[in-house]
Structure formats: structure tokens, C-alpha cells
GUTORBA-833724 format. One record per residue (C-alpha): residue number from 0; residue in three letters; x, y, z. Coordinates in Angstrom, 2 decimals, decimal comma, padded with zeros to 5 digits, always signed. Layout:
N
(atom NUM; ALA; (X; Y; Z))
...
//
This chain:
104
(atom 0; UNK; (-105,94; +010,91; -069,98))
(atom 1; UNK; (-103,30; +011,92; -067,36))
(atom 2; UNK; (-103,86; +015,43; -067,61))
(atom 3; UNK; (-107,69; +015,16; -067,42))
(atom 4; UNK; (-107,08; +013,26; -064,23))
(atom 5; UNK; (-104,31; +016,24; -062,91))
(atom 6; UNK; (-106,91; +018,74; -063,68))
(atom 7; UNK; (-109,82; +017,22; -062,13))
(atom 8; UNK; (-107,32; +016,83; -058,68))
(atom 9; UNK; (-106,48; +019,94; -059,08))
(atom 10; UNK; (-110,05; +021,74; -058,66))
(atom 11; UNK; (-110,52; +019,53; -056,02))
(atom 12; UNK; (-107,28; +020,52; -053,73))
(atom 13; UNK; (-108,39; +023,97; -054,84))
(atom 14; UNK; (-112,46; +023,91; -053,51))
(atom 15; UNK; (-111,16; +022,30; -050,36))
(atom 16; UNK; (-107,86; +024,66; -050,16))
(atom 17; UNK; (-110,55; +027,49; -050,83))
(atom 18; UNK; (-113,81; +025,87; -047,94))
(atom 19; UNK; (-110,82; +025,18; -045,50))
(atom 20; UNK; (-109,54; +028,72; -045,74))
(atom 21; UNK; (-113,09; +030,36; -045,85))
(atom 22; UNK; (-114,09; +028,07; -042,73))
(atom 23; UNK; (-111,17; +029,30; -040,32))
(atom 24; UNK; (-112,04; +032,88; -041,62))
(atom 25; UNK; (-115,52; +032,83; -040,90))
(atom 26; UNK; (-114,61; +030,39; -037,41))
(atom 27; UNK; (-112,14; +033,07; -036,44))
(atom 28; UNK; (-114,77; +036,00; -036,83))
(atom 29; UNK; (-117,53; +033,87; -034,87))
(atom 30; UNK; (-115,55; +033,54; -032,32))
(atom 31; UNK; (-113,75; +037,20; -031,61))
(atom 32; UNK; (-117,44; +038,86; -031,79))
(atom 33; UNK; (-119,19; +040,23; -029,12))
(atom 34; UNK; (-122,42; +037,80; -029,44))
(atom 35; UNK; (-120,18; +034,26; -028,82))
(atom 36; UNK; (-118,34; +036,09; -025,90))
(atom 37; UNK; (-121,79; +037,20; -024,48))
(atom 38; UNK; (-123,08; +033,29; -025,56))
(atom 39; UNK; (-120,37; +031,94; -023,76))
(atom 40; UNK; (-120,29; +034,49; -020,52))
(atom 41; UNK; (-124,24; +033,72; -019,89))
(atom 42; UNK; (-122,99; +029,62; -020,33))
(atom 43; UNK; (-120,41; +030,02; -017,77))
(atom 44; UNK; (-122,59; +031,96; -015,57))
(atom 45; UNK; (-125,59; +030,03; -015,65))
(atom 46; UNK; (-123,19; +026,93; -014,83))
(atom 47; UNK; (-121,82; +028,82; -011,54))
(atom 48; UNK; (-124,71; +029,61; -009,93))
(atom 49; UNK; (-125,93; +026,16; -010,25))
(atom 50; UNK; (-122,86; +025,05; -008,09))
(atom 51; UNK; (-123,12; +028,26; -005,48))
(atom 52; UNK; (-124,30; +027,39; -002,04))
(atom 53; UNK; (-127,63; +029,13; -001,52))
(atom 54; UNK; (-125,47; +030,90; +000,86))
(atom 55; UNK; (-125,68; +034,31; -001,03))
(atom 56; UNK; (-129,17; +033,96; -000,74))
(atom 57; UNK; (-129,40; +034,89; +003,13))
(atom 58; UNK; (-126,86; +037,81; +002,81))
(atom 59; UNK; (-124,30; +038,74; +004,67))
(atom 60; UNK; (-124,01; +037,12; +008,26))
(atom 61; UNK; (-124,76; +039,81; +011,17))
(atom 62; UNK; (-121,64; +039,37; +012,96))
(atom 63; UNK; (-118,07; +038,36; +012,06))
(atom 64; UNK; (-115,42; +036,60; +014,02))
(atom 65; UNK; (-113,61; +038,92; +016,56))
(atom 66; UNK; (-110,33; +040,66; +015,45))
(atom 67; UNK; (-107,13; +039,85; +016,53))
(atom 68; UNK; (-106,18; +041,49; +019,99))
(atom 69; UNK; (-102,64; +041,48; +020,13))
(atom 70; UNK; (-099,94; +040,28; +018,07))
(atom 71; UNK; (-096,77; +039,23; +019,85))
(atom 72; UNK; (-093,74; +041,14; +019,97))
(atom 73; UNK; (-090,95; +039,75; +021,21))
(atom 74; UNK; (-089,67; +041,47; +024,31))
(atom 75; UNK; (-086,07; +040,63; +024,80))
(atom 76; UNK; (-083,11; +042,55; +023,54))
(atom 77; UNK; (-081,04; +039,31; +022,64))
(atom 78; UNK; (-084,22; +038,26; +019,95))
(atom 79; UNK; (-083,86; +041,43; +018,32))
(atom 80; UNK; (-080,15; +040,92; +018,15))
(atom 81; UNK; (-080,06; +037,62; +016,88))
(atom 82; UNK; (-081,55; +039,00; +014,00))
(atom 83; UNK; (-079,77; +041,53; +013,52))
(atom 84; UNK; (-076,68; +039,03; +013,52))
(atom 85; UNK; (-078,36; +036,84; +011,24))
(atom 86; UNK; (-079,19; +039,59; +008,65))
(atom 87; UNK; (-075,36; +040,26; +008,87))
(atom 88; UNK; (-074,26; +037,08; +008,17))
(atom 89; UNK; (-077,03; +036,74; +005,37))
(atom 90; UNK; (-075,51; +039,91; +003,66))
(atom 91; UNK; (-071,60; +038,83; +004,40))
(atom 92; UNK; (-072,46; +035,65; +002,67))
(atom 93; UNK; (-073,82; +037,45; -000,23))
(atom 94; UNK; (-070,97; +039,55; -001,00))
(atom 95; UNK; (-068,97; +036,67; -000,22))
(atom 96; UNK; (-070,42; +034,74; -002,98))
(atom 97; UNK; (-070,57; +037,97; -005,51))
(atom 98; UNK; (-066,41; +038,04; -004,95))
(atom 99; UNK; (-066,78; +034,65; -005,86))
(atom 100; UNK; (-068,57; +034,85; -008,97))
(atom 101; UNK; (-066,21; +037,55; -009,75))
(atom 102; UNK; (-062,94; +035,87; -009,28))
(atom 103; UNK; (-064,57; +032,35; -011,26))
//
């Protein structure tokens, strides 16, 4: 009686080992082909231009903001030098803390 039983489980876990298996297969092909990426793509589209203004609609405006004149430079000697100075430090402090690493 047991082994009728074991046998009768053991189709089972095989047909739904077997529909499981076959199911991801098939899933896995469905979704990689070219028609659910173009499904999905026309989804996502049709989605987006519900939410976009009907701005596109009028085109392009006829005139943009005006550019930028001038950008500031700075003029004095002693901001270019403090810089400079700082950009020294930066890279004393570096190899300072290389030797460091070194030496730990």
C-alpha cells in the first residue's frame, strides 16, 4: 500500500517538477523576444505622452534667454596667489599623509 502511495507522489512531484520547469522556459522566452519588448516600449510610451505638457505641441519657443555676458575673473594678484598657496599646502599634505601610510 506504501509503495502505491510513493509512486503516485512521485508522478506528481514529477508533472509539477516538469510544468514548473516548462513554465520558466517558455516565461523566459516570452519575455527576451522582440514582440514583449515592442509590447512593453508602446506601454511605456503611450503612458508618457499622457503625462507630457502639451508643450511640445507649440514647438520650440522663438527666442531664448540671453547668454551670459561676462564671467568674473578675479583681478588681483594676491587671489591668484592664495591659490596657488592653497594648492601647495593641499599637495604637502598629501605626501605628508602618503609618508605616513608608509611608515604605519
Amino acid at each position: 500500500m506504501f509503495q502505491k502511495i510513493a509512486n503516485v507522489l512521485s508522478i506528481v512531484s514529477f508533472l509539477m517538477v516538469a510544468s514548473m520547469s516548462g513554465g520558466a522556459y517558455f516565461g523566459y522566452r516570452y519575455v527576451t523576444s522582440e514582440q514583449f519588448k515592442a509590447k512593453v516600449m508602446n506601454e511605456i510610451l503611450g503612458n508618457v505622452q499622457g503625462m507630457m505638457p502639451k508643450v511640445l505641441d507649440k514647438g520650440l519657443p522663438k527666442m531664448t534667454s540671453p547668454a551670459i555676458q561676462t564671467i568674473p575673473i578675479p583681478k588681483n594678484k594676491v587671489h591668484l596667489q592664495n591659490k596657488i598657496h592653497t594648492h601647495e599646502k593641499l599637495q604637502e599634505f598629501e605626501s605628508q599623509t602618503k609618508e605616513e601610510k608608509v611608515v604605519a
